[in-house]
C-alpha positions as CSV (number, residue, x, y, z in Angstrom):
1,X,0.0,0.0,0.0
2,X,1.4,3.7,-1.2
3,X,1.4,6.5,1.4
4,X,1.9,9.8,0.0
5,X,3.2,12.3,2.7
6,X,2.4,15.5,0.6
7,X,3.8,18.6,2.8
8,X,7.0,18.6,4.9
9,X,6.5,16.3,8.4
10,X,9.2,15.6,10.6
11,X,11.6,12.8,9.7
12,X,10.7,10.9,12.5
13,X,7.5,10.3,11.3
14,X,8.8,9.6,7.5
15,X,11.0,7.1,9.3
16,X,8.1,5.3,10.8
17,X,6.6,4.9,7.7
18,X,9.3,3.8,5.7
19,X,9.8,0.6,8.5
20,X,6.6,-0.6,8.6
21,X,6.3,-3.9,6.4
22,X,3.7,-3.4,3.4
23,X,4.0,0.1,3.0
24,X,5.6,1.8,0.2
25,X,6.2,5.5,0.9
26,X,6.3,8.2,-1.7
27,X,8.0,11.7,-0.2
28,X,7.1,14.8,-2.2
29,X,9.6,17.1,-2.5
30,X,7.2,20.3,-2.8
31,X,3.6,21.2,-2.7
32,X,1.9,20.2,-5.6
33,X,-1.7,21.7,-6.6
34,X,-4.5,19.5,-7.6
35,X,-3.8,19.3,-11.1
36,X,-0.3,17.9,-10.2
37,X,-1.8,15.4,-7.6
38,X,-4.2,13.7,-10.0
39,X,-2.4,11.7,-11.8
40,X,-0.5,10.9,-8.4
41,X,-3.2,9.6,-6.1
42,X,-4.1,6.8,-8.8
43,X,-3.1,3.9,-6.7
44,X,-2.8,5.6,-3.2
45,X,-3.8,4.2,-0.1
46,X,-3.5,7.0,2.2
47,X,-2.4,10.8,2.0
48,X,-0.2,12.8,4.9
49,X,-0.6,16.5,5.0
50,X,-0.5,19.8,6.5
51,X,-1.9,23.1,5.6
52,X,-0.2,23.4,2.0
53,X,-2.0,20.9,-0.2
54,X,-5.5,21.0,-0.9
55,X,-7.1,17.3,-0.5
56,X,-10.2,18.2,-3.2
57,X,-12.8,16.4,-4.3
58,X,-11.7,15.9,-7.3
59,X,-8.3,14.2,-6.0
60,X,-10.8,11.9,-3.6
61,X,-12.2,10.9,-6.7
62,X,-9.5,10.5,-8.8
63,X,-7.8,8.1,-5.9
64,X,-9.9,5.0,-5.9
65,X,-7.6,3.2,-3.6
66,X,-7.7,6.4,-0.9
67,X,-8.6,5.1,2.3
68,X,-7.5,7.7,4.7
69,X,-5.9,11.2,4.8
70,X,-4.0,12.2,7.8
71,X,-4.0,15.6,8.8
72,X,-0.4,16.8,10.6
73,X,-2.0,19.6,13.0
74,X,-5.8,19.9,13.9
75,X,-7.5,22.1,11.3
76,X,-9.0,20.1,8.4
77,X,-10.1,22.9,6.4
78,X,-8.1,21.9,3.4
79,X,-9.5,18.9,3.3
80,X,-13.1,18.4,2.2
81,X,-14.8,16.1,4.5
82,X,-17.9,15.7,2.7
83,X,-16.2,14.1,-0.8
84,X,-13.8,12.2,1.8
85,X,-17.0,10.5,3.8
86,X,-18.8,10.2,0.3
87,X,-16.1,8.3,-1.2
88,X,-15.2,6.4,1.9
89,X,-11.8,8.0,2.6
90,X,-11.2,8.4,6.6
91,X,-10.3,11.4,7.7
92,X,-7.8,12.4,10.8
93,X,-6.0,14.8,12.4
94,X,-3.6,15.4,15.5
95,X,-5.1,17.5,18.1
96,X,-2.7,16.2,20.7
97,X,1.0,16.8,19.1
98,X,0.8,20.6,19.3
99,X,-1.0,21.5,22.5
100,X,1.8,22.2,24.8
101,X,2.9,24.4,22.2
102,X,0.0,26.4,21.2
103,X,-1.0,26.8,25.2
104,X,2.6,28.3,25.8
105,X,2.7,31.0,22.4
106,X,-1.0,32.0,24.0
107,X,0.7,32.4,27.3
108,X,3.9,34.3,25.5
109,X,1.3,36.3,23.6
110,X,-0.5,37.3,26.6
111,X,2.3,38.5,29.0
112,X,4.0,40.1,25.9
113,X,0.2,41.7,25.8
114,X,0.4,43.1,29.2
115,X,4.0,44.2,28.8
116,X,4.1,45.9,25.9
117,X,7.1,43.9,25.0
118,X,7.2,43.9,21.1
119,X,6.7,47.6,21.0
120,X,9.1,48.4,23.5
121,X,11.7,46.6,21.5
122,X,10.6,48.1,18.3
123,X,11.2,50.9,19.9
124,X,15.0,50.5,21.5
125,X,16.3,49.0,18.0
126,X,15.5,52.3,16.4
127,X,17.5,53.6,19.5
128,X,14.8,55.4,21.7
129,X,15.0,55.1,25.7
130,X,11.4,55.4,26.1
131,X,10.0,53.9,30.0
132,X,6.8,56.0,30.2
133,X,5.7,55.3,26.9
134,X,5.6,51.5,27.9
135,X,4.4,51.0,31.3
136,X,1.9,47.8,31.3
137,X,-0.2,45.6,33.9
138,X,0.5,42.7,35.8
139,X,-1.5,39.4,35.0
140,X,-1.5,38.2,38.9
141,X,-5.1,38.7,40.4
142,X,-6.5,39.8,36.7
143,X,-9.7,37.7,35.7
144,X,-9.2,35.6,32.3
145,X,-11.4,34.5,30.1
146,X,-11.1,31.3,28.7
147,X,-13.4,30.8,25.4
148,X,-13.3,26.8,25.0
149,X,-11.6,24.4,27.8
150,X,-10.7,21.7,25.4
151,X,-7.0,20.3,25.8
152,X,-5.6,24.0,24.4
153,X,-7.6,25.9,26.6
154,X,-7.2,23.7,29.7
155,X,-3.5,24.0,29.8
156,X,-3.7,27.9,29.2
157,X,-6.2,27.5,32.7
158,X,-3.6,26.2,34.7
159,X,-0.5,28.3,33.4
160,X,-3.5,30.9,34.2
161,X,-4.5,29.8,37.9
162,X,-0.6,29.2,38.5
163,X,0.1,32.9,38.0
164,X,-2.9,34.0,40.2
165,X,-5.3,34.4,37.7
166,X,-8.9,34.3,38.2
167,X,-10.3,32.0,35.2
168,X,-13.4,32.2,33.7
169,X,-14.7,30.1,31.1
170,X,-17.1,29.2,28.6
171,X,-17.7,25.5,27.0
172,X,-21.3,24.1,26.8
173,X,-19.7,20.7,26.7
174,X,-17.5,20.9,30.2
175,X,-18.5,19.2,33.2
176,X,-18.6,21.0,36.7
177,X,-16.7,18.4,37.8
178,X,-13.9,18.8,35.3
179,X,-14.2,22.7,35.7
180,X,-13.4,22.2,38.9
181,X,-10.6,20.4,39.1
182,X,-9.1,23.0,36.7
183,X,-10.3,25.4,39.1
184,X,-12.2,28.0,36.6
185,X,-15.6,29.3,37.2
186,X,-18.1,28.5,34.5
187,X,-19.6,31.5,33.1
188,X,-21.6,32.9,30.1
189,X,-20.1,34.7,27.1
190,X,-21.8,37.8,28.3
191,X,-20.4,37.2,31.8
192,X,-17.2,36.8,30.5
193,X,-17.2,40.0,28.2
194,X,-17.8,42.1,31.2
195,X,-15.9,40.8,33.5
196,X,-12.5,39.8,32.1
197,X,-9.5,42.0,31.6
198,X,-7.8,39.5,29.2
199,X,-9.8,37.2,26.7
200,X,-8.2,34.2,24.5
201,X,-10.0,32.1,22.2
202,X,-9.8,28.0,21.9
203,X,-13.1,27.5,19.8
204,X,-13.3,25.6,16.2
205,X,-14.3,27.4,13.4
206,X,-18.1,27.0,13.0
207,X,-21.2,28.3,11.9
208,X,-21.6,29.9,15.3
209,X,-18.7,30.6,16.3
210,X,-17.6,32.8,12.8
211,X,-17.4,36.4,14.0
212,X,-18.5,36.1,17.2
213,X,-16.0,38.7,18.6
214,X,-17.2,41.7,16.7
215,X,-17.8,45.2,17.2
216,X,-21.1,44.6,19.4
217,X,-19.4,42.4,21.5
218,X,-16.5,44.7,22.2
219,X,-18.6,47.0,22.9
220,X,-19.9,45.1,26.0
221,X,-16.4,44.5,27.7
222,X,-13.8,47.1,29.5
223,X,-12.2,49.0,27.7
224,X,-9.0,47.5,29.0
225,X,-9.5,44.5,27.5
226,X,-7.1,42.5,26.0
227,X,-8.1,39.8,23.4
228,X,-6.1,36.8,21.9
229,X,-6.5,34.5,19.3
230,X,-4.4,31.1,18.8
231,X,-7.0,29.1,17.4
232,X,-8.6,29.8,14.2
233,X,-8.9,32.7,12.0
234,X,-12.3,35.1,11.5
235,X,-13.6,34.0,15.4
236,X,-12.2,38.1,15.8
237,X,-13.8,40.1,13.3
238,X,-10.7,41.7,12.3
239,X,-12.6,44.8,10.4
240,X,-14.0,45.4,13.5
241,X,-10.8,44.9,15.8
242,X,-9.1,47.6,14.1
243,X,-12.0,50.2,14.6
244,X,-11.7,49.0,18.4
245,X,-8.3,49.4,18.5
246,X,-7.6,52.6,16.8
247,X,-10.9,54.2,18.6
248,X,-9.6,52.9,22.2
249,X,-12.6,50.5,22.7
250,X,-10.6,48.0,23.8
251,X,-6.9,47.7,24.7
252,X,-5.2,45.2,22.5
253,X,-5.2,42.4,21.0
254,X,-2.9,39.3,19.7
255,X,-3.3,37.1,16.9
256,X,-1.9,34.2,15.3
257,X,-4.3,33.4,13.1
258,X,-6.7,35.2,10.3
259,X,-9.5,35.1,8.1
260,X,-7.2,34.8,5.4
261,X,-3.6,33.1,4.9
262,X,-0.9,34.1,4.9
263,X,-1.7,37.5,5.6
264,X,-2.2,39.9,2.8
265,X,0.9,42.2,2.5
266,X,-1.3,45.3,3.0
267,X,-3.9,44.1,5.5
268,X,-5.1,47.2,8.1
269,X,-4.0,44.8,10.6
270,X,-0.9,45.2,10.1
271,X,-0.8,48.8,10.8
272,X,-3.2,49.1,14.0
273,X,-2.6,50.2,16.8
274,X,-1.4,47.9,20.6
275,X,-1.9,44.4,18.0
276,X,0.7,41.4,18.3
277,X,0.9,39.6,14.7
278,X,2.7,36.3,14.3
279,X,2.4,34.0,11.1
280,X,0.1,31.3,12.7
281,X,3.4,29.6,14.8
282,X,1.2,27.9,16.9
283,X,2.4,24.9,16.3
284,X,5.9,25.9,15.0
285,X,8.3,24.1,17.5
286,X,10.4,21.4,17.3
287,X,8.8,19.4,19.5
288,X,5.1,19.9,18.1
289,X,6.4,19.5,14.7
290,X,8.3,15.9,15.8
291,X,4.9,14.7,17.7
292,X,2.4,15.5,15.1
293,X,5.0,13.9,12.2
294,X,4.9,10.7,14.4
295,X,1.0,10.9,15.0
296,X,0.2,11.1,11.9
297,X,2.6,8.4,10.9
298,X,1.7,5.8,13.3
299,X,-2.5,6.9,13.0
300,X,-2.1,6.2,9.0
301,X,0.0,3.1,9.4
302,X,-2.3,1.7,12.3
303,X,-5.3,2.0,10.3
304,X,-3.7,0.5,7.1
305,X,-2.0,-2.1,9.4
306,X,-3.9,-3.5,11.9
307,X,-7.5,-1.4,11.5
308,X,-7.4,0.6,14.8
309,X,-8.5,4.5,13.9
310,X,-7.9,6.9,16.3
311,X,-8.7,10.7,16.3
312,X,-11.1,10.6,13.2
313,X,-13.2,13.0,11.7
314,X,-15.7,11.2,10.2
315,X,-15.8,7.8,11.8
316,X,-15.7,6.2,14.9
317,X,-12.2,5.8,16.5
318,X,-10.8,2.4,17.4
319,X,-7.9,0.9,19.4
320,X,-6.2,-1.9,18.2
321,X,-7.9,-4.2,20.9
322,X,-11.3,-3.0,20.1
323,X,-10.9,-3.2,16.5
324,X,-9.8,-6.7,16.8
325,X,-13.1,-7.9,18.9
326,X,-15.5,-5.8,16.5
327,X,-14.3,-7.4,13.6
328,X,-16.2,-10.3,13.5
329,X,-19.3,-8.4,14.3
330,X,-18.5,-6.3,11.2
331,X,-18.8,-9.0,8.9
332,X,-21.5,-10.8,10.4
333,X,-23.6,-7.2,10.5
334,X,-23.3,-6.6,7.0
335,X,-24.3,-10.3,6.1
336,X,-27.2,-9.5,8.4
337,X,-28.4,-6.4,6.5
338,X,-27.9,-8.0,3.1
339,X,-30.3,-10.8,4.5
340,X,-32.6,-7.9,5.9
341,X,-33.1,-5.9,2.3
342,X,-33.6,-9.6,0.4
343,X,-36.4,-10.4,3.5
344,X,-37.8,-6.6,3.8
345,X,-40.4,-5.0,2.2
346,X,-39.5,-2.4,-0.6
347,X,-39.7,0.9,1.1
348,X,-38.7,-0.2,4.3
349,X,-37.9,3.0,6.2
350,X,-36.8,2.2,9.7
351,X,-34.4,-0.5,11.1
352,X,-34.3,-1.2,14.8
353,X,-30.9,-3.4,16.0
354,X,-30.8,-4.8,19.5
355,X,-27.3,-5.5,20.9
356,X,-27.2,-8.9,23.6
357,X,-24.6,-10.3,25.2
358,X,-21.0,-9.9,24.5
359,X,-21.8,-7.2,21.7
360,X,-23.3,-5.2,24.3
361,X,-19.6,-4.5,25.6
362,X,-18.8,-3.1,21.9
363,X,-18.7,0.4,20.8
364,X,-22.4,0.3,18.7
365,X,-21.8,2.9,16.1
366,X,-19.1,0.4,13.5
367,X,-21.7,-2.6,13.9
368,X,-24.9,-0.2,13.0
369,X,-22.9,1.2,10.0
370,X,-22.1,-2.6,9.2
371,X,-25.8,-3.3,9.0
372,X,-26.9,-0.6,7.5
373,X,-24.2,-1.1,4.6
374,X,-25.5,-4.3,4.0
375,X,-29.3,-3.0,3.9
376,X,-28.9,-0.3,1.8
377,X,-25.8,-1.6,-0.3
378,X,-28.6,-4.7,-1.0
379,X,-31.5,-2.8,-1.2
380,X,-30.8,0.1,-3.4
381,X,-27.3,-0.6,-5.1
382,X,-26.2,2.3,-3.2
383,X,-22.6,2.8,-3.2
384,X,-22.1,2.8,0.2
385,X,-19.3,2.2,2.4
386,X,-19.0,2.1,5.8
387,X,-17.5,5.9,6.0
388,X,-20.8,7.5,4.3
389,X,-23.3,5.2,5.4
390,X,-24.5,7.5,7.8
391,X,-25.1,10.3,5.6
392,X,-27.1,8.2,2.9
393,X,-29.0,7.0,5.7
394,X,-29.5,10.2,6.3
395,X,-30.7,11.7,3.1
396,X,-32.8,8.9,2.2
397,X,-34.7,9.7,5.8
398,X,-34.0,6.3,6.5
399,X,-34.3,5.9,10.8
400,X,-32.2,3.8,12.7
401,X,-33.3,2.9,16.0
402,X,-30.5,1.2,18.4
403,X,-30.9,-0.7,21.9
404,X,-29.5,-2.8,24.2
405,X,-31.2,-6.0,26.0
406,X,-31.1,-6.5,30.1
């Protein structure tokens, strides 16, 4: 089986690679856009990338072999992940390998933040001597606000309570049990905005969260507010950030990240007024750069290898352990729903699966896609697989109901 690592990982991880028995590994030496990657992907098994290259649907489609691209970092946005599901190709990422390092820029951005740091040194190398023009606060007893306590955020917490922080935060998803063993107070956004004298974001990019720091908000918080971004572009309105920041609405702000990439050479941003700018290094240290090389090494090569999946986008993840007991189950499922669609009526609408005995102990979700391949591979010559089975499911309004037995 070919794996194509497409953008620069760490050797480490190339090394894996090339040592695993039954993998052939093909090393680009540059970026190559899709109409280089067509001909390419032909008899590929599995793609590793960063941010450069573009995984399209029309390289999905051209790779009938694909089945799985691994992502070297946590954003997927170059990858579509509806052609990927459609065509059966796993997708997964790396959110673990660059935490550490993302946390401690976020921290670095912060107290450079309250310290004035860049612009003081901007303005010694030009050979000023300029202490009142630079006088800045301290972070101890200042209230944080923490938008998103996933792994990122959580670390940024305790760096947080460690200095003497107070730590507010918002995450629908966090338990108050795990808030407080961080030690942060769960709060509202609009508790947050008011309250906090330093803000840093940790959110996806979604729907909802797309803008959310805007011009209304800022309005809303002190106007000694210091905002930060390490996550993902566009969550700051960056139109609106430079009003704020030239009119004094709020007191500065730090970003890594932006609506766009790289940064156009003649952005506003880049001439406002008490704003940090680095060009998204959240993840640029050796260390991050070694862990998510070997991550998404060893998650390509597990899958390929020996079927566990872990950190996927659009499938259930597996251990090795797990994978190896579900198996059987797999195949038995799908034998089940082929015998289902030849003994069902036509039109059949809903399925209902009862898990007994040792199944029971088994993650549900593979053995219902299983079944449901089978049904609707039988039933309607669907090409289904057990990535999109889900989704055409879905659009045929087809209903799935799942239990367990006492």
């Amino acid at each position: 089986m070919k794996v194509l690592v497409c953008d620069p990982i760490s050797q480490t991880g190339i090394e894996h690679l090339q040592q695993q028995d039954g993998l052939e590994t093909i090393v680009l030496d540059r970026c190559h856009s899709e109409e280089e990657l067509l001909p390419i992907v032909k008899d590929v098994s599995a793609m590793a990338v960063r941010s450069e290259t573009k995984v399209t649907k029309a390289i999905l489609e051209a790779a009938p072999e694909m089945r799985i691209v691994g992502r070297a970092g946590v954003g997927v946005d170059n990858i579509d992940i509806e052609a990927a599901t459609q065509n059966g190709v796993i997708v997964m990422n790396t959110p673990g390998g660059n935490t550490t390092a993302t946390c401690e820029l976020t921290f670095s951005m912060m107290m450079a933040l309250a310290r004035n740091i860049p612009q003081a040194h901007g303005s010694m190398a030009i050979g000023e001597w300029n202490r009142k023009a630079f006088k800045g606060v301290e972070l101890y007893g200042k209230t944080l606000g923490v938008l998103g306590m996933g792994r990122i955020g959580g670390e940024v917490a305790r760096r947080a309570v460690a200095f003497g922080m107070r730590v507010m935060a918002y995450d629908p998803y966090i338990t108050p049990s795990r808030a407080k063993a961080l030690q942060v107070e769960l709060a509202s956004l609009e508790d947050i905005y008011t309250a906090a004298d330093f803000i840093t974001v940790h959110m996806p990019m979604t729907d909802e969260t797309r803008g959310m720091l805007n011009k209304d908000t800022f309005a809303t918080m002190k106007p000694s507010v210091r905002l930060l971004n390490c996550a993902r572009g566009g969550i700051i309105n960056e139109t609106d950030l430079c009003e704020a920041l030239k009119e004094g609405t709020i007191a500065g702000a730090a970003l890594d990240v932006y609506e766009s990439e790289p940064l156009a050479k003649d952005s506003p941003l880049r001439g406002c007024p008490n704003l940090i700018l680095t060009p998204h290094l959240g993840a640029s240290t050796v260390e991050a750069q070694d862990n998510v090389g070997l991550e998404v090494a060893q998650g390509i090569s597990d899958y390929l290898l020996h079927g566990s999946l872990m950190n996927s986008i659009n499938m259930p993840s597996l251990d090795a352990q797990t994978s190896a007991k579900v198996q059987p189950y797999l195949r038995l499922g799908e034998k089940m729903g082929v015998l289902l669609a030849k003994l069902g009526q036509v039109g059949t609408e809903r399925l209902a699966i009862t898990y007994g005995g040792l199944a029971t102990e088994l993650p549900g979700d593979p053995i219902a896609r299983s079944i449901i391949k089978g049904f609707l591979g039988a039933a309607e010559g669907e090409e289904v697989n057990l990535v999109n089975v889900r989704s055409v499911a879905r659009d045929r309004g087809f209903v799935l109901v799942e239990s367990k037995s006492k």
